[in-house]
C-alpha positions as CSV (number, residue, x, y, z in Angstrom):
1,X,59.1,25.9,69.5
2,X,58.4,28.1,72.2
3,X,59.6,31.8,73.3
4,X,59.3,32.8,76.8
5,X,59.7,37.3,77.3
6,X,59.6,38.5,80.9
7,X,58.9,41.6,83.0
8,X,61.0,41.9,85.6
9,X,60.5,45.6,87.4
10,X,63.4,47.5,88.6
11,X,66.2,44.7,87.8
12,X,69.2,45.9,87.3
13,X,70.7,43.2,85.9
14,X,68.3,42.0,82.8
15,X,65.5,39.5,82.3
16,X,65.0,36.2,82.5
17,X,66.0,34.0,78.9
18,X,63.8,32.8,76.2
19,X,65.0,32.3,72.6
20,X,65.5,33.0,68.9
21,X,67.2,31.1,66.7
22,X,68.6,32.5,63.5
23,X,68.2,35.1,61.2
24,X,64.3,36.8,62.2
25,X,63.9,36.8,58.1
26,X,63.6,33.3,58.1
27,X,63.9,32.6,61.9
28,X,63.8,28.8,62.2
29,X,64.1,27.7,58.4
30,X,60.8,26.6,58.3
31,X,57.4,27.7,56.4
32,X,54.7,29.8,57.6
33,X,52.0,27.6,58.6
34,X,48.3,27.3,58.0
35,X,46.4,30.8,58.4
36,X,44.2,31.2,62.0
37,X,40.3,30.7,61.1
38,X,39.6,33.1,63.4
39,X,42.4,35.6,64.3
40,X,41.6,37.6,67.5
41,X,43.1,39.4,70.7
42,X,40.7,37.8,73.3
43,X,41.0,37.5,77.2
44,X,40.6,34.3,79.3
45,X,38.2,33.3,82.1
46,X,41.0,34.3,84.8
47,X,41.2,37.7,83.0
48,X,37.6,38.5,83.1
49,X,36.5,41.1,85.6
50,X,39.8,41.6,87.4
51,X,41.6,45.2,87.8
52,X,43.8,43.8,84.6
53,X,40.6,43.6,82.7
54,X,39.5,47.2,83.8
55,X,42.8,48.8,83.3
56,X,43.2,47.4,79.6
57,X,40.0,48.5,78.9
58,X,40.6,52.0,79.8
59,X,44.1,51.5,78.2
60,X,41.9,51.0,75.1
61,X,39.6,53.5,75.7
62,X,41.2,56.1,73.4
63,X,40.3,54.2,70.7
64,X,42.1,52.3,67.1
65,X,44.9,55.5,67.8
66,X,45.6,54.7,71.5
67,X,48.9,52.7,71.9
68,X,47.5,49.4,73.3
69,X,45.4,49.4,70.7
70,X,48.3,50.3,68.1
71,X,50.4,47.5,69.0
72,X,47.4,44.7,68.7
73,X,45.8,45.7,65.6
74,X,47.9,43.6,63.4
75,X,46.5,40.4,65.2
76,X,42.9,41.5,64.7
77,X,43.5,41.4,60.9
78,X,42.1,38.9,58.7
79,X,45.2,38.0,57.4
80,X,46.8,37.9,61.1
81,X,48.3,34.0,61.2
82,X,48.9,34.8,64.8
83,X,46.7,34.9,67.7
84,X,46.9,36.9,71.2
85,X,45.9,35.7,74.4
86,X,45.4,37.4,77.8
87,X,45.6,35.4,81.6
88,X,45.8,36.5,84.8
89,X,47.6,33.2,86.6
90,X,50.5,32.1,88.8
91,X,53.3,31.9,86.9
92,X,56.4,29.5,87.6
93,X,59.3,29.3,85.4
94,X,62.2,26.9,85.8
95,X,61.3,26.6,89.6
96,X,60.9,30.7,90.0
97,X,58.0,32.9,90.2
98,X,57.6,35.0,87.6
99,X,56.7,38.4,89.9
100,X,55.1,40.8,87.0
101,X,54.6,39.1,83.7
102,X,55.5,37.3,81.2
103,X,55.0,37.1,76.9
104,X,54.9,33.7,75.7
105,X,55.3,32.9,71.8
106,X,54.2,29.5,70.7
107,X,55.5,28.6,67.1
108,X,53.6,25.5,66.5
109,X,49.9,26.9,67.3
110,X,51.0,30.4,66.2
111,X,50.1,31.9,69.5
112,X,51.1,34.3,71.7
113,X,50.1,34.5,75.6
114,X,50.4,37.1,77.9
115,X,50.5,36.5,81.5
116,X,49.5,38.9,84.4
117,X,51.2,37.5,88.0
118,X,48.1,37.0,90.3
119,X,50.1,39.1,92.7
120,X,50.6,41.9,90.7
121,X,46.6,43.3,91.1
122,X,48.2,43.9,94.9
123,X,49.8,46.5,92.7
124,X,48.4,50.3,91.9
125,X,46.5,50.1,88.5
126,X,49.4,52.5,87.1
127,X,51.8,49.5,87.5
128,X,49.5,47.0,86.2
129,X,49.0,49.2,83.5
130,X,52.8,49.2,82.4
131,X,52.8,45.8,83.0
132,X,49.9,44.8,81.1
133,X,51.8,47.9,77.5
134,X,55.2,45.7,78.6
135,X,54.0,42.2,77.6
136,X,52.0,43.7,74.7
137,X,55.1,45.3,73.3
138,X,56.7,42.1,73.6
139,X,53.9,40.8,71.3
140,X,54.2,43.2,69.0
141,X,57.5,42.0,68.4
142,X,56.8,38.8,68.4
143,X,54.5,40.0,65.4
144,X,57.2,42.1,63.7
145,X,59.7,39.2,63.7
146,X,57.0,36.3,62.5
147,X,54.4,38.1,60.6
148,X,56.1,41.4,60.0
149,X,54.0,43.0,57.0
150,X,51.1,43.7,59.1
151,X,52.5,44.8,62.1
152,X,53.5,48.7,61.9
153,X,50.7,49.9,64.4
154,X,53.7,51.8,66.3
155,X,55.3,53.3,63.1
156,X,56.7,51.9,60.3
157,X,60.0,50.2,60.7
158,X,61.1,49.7,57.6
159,X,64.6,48.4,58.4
160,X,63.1,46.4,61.0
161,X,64.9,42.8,60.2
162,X,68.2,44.4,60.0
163,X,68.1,46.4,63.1
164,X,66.6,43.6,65.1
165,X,69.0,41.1,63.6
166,X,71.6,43.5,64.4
167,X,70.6,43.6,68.5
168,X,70.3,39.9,68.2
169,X,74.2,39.7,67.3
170,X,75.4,41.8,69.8
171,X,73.0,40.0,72.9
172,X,72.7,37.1,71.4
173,X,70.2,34.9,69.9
174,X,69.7,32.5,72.4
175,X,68.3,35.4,74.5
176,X,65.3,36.7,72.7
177,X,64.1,38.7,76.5
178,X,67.7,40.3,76.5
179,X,67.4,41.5,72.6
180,X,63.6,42.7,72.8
181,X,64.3,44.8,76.0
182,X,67.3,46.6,74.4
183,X,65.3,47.0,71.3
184,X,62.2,48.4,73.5
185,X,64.8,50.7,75.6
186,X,66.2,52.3,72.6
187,X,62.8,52.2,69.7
188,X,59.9,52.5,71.9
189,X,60.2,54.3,75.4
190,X,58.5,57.2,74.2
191,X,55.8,54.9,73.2
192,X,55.6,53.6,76.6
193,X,55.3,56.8,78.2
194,X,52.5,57.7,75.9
195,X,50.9,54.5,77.0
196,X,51.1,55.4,80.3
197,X,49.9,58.8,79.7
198,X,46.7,57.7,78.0
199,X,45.8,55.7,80.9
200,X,46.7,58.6,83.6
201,X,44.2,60.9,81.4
202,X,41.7,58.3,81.2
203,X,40.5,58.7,85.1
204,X,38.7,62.2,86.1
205,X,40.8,62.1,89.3
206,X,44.6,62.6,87.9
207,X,43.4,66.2,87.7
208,X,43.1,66.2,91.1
209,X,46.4,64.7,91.4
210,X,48.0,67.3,88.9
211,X,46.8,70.1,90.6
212,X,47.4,69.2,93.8
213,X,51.3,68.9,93.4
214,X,52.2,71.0,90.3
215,X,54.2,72.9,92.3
216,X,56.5,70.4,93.2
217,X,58.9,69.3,90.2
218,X,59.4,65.8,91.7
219,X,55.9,65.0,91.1
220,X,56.2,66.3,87.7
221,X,53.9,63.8,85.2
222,X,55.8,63.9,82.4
223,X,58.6,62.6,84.6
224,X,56.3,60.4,86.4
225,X,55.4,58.4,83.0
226,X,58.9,57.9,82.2
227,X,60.2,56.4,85.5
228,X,57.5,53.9,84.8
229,X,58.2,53.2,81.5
230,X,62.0,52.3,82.6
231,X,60.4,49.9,84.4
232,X,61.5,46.3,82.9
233,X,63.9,47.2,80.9
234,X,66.3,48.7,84.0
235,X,68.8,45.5,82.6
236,X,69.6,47.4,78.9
237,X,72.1,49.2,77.7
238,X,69.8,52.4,77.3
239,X,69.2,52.2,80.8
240,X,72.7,52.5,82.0
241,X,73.4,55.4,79.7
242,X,70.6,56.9,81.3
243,X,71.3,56.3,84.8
244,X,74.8,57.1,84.0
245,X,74.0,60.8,82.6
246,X,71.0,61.5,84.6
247,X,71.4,60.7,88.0
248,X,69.1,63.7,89.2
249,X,66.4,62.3,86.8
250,X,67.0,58.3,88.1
251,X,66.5,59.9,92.0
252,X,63.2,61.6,91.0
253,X,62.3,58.2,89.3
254,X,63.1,55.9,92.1
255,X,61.5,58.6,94.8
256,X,57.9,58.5,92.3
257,X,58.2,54.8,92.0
258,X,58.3,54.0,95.5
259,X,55.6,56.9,97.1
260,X,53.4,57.7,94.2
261,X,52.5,55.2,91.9
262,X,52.5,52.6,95.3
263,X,50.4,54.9,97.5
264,X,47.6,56.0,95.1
265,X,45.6,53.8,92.6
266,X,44.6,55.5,89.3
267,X,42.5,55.2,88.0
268,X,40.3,55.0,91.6
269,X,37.6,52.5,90.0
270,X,40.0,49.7,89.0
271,X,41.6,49.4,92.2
């Protein structure tokens, strides 16, 4: 059985599907299958020496405490029975492009892919970035739910199954996109933004950036890294309670996301 997550940037109306079928403490009533031989995070020939490559390694570059890295360590364990995969490839889905990316769980082989759209390295490295912590967060779910001991690289969760089962009710278990990107919205921005952060700081130039417009408060980082980390999960709940109480913020978002992050690449030697 296969679960399909997508990425779909400033969509106000919610992701495309995928699925989970019953209770995440026994999901499909069937056993654990056979351990990996060789559980890894590794990267595929269309991944290799593009901007994603170069942006997830600096997203890495902080080392086993930096949040990419957080949210894949439980697939680099020995015990991991689940594998990660990264592409860079054209993605169609039900007739559609997918535009950003997309998190693809496979049951059966006990794999999860991640998907970079060709066309989003036309994007600044900032958005590929978010892209790139965006489909890993949807593998660290994917973790959580199928192979949960070992994956509290975030924080622990220790009433993880309940909560989760609890989202699942209320947006429905035939939607696992629609349940993981409320559960993102409302657990993890703040992990996002930190994400995000660590990649910004990464590049010698964002302190030319920073000092360049610290006088103006729309250009404000801090707010910077949150408008982005919105980004793909626009459809939730959290979202529209946002929006809904902080119009001034969602202006200052919408006016960084559109002239910022679009006009300058960061950092300068990935793009």
């Amino acid at each position: 059985m296969i679960h399909e997550s997508f990425d779909r940037e400033n969509d106000e109306t919610g992701g495309w599907g995928g699925s989970i079928h019953g209770d995440i403490s026994n999901p499909f009533g069937g056993g654990g299958g056979l351990l990996s031989p060789l559980p890894k995070v590794d990267e595929d020939k269309s991944w290799e020496n593009t901007k994603a490559d170069c942006v997830k390694q600096k997203l890495e570059a902080g080392g086993a405490n930096s949040i990419l890295n957080n949210l894949l360590a439980g697939f680099k364990l020995n015990s991991s029975v689940i594998d990660v995969k990264f592409y860079v490839s054209n993605i169609d889905y039900r007739g559609k492009k997918v535009k950003n990316g997309m998190c693809v769980y496979n049951q059966t082989t006990k794999k999860v892919y991640i998907y970079l759209s060709e066309n989003r390295l036309n994007k600044s490295s900032l958005e590929v970035a978010r892209t790139i912590l965006h489909e890993s967060f949807h593998a660290y779910l994917y973790g959580k739910i199928h192979d949960g001991a070992i994956h509290n690289g975030l924080a622990p969760d220790p009433d993880f199954v309940t909560d989760f089962n609890n989202y699942a009710k209320v947006y429905g278990k035939g939607s696992s996109n629609s349940a993981q990107h409320n559960y993102m919205a409302t657990m993890y921005i703040r992990y996002m933004k930190e994400g995000l952060k660590e990649f910004f700081n990464s590049d010698p130039h964002y302190m030319e950036y920073a000092s360049n417009n610290s006088s103006d408060d729309r250009w404000n980082l801090d707010s910077m890294f949150e408008g982005l980390a919105w980004g793909g999960l626009r459809g939730t709940d959290s979202w529209k309670d946002f929006k809904l109480n902080n119009p001034a913020k969602v202006n200052d978002f919408n006016l960084q996301l559109s002239y910022f992050v679009n006009s300058y690449g960061f950092p300068k030697d990935c793009d």
